[in-house]
N, C-alpha and C positions, 0 to 999 in steps of 0.2 A: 177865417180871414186873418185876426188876428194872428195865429200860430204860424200862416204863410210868412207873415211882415214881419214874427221876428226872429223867422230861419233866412228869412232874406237876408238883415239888418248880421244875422254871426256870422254868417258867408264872407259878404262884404270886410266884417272889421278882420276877419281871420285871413283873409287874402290880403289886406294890408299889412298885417302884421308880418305875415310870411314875405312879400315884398320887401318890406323894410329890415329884416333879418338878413336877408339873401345881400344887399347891395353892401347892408355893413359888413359882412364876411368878404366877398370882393375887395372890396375898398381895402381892407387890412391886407389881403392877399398881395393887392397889388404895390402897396405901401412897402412891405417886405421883399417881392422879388427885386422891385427898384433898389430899393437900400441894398441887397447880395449883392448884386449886378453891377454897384458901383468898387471903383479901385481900389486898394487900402494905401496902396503907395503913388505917391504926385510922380510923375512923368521925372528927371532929370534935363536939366536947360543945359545949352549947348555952350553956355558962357560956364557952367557948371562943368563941362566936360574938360573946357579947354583950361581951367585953375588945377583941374587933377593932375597932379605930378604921376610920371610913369616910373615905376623901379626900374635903377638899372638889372640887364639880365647877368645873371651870374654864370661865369666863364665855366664849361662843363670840362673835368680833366678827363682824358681819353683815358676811358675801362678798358683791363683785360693786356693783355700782352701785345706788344707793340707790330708794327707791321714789319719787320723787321724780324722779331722772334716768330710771329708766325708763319713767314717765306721760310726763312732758315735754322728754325730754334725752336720748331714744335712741341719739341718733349725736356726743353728746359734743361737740355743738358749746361752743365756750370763751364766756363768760358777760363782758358789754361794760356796760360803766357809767363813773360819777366818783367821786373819789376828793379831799379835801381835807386836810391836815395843818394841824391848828388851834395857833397859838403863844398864849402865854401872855397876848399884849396887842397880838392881831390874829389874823386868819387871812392863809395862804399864796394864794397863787393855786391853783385848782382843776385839778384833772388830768382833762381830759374822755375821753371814747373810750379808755381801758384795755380791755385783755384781762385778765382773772381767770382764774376755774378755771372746771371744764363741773359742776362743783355746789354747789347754791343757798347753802349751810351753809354754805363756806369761802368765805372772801374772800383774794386776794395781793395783799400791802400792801409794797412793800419786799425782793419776791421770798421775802417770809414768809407761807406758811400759815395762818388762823386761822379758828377753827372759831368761829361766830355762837352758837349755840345748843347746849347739849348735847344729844342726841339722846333720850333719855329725855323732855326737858324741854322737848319741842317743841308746842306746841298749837297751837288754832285760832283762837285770842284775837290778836288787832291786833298788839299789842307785848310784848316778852318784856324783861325789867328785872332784871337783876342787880346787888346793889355787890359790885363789885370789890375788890382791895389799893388800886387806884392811884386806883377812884371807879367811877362807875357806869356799867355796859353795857346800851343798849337798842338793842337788834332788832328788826326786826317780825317777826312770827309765818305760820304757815303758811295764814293768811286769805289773803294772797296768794302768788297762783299763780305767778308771773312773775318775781316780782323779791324781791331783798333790800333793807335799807335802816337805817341808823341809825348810834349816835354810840359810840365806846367810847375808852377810854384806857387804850395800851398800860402806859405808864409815866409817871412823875411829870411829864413832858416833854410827852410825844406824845399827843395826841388828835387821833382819826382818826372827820371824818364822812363815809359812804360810801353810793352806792345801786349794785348791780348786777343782770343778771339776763338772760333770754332777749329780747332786742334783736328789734323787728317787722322781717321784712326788707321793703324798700323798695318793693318790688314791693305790697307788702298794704299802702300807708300809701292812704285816699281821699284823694279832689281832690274831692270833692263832699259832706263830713256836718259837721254839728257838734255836738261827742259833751260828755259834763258825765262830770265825774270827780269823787269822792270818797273822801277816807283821812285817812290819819293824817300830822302829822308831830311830830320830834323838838328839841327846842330846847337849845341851851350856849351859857351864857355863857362865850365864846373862854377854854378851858381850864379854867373850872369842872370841878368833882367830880361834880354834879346836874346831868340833863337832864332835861328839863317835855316833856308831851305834852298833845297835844290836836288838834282837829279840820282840816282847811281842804279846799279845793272848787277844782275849777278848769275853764275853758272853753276848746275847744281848735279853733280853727274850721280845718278841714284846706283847706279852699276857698279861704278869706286868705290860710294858713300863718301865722296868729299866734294868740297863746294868752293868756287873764288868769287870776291865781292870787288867791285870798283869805285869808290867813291869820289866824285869831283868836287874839292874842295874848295874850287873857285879862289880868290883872294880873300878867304873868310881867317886864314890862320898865323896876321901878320905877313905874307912875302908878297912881292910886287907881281908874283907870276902865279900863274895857274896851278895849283900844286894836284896828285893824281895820289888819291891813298888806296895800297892794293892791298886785300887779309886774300892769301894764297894757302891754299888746301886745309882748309877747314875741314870742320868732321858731320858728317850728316849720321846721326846715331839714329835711326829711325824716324820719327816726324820731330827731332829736335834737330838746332844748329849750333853749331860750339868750334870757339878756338879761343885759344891762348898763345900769345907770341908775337913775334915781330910781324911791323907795317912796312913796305916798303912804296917808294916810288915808283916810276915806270921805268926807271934806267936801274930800279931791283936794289937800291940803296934803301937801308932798313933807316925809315924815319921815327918809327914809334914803338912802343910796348902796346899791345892790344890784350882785351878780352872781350868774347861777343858772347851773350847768348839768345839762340831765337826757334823758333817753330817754323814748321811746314802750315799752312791753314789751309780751309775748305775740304771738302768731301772728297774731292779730287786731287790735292793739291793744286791747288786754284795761286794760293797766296803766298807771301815768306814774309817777317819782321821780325823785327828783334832790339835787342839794344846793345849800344857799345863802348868801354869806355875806353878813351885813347890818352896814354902819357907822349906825347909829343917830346921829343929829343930837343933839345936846345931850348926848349918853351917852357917857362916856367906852367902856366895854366894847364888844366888837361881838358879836350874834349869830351865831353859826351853826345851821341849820337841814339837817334829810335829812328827807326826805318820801316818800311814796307813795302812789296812788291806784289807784280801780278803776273804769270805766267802770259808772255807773246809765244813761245813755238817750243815745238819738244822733239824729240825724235828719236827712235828705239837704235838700239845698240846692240851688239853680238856678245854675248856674255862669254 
């Protein structure tokens, strides 16, 4: 009886003890998941959101070759034109057949870089006209395809009339059409501040190999009247343009001393510019002119 009561009696305190074992392991158990379970980081307040200053975003520069070079300038060919340095109380002789850069925007003038047009600030419009510090920059505009062209002035010294652009290769020049051009050009009195624009027209018989140009000079060269400057039978030597010689009026009285040199442009001959500088008779200053044109009509001839 005894020996019953005190297997009874270890039963009893051993099941207690095992109970009270059991619940403190729980209790820690669950003491621990809670504690994991909780955040390490406080939430952010909305008054906290709104004191954070945003960075500004930084303006990403367009990678890669331009839309431009890659329409028409895939393979990076280097971009061929003239180049004239205008002095104060004359111009220099013309720099013909230059290599530039392989895009339309930048021109190398003096193994310096310079960008034609801001990019932003590019349109479709004929000529693109800025004043400058040193006086005013005119450009032509993305109307053409082929070629750059116009007058600017680095510094109080230097003013630079230029055309460049995708040069026709030789192979694509006809021997049998004669094609009518149409554009813009740019005008400076030799180192003037102001350059004048306006229209002119030009006829290029690739059959001859000789070219006439028309330029309306408007009242831009001192006379109360319209004055009409004609370069007659220039020389088309394969995808270049060249003359030397007399200017004449439309009644064929020779007003000026001329020298031009320019390019045929595009794949096609699509284009024409060039630049030109004119000793005007009776006028002490000389003109300089950069021009550019686009093919309106052409039509084969009987060789």
């Amino acid at each position: 009886m005894k020996q019953k009561i005190l297997t009874l009696t270890s039963i009893l305190l051993l099941t207690a003890c095992g109970a009270g074992s059991g619940s403190s392991a729980n209790s820690e158990s669950n003491q621990s998941a809670q504690s994991t379970n909780q955040p390490t980081n406080q939430p952010v307040s909305k008054s906290d959101n709104l004191n954070k200053k945003e960075e500004p975003k930084k303006e990403e520069k367009p990678k890669g070759p331009s839309e431009w070079k890659q329409m028409y300038n895939p393979n990076g060919t280097l971009l061929h034109g003239a180049v004239m340095d205008v002095a104060s109380f004359g111009s220099s002789k013309i720099r013909s057949d230059i290599d530039t850069t392989d895009e339309i925007n930048t021109i190398k003038i003096a193994d310096k870089e310079i960008e034609l047009i801001p990019e932003k600030e590019q349109s479709e419009n004929g000529l693109y006209s800025k004043e400058e510090f040193w006086g005013e920059k005119t450009v032509s505009g993305k109307k053409y395809k082929y070629i750059r062209f116009g007058i600017l002035k680095e510094d109080p010294v230097n003013t630079r009339a230029f055309s460049h652009g995708l040069v026709t290769p030789e192979k694509n020049i006809p021997d049998n059409v004669i094609a009518k051009y149409e554009g813009d050009y740019i005008l400076n009195f030799a180192g003037g501040e102001t350059n004048y624009k306006n229209k002119f027209g030009a006829d290029l018989n690739f059959s001859k190999k000789r070219f006439d140009i028309e330029y309306n000079l408007g009242r831009k060269i001192g006379s109360n009247k319209d004055e009409t400057l004609q370069i007659l039978d220039g020389t088309i030597d394969k995808n270049k343009l060249e003359f030397s010689g007399y200017g004449f009026n439309k009644k064929k009285e020779i007003v000026s001393n001329i020298e031009l040199k320019g390019h045929i442009f595009g794949e096609k001959y699509q284009e024409v510019g060039g630049v030109v500088s004119i000793v005007m008779k009776d006028k002490a200053e000389n003109i300089v002119i950069s021009f550019g044109g686009q093919k309106v009509s052409e039509k084969e001839v009987k060789k």
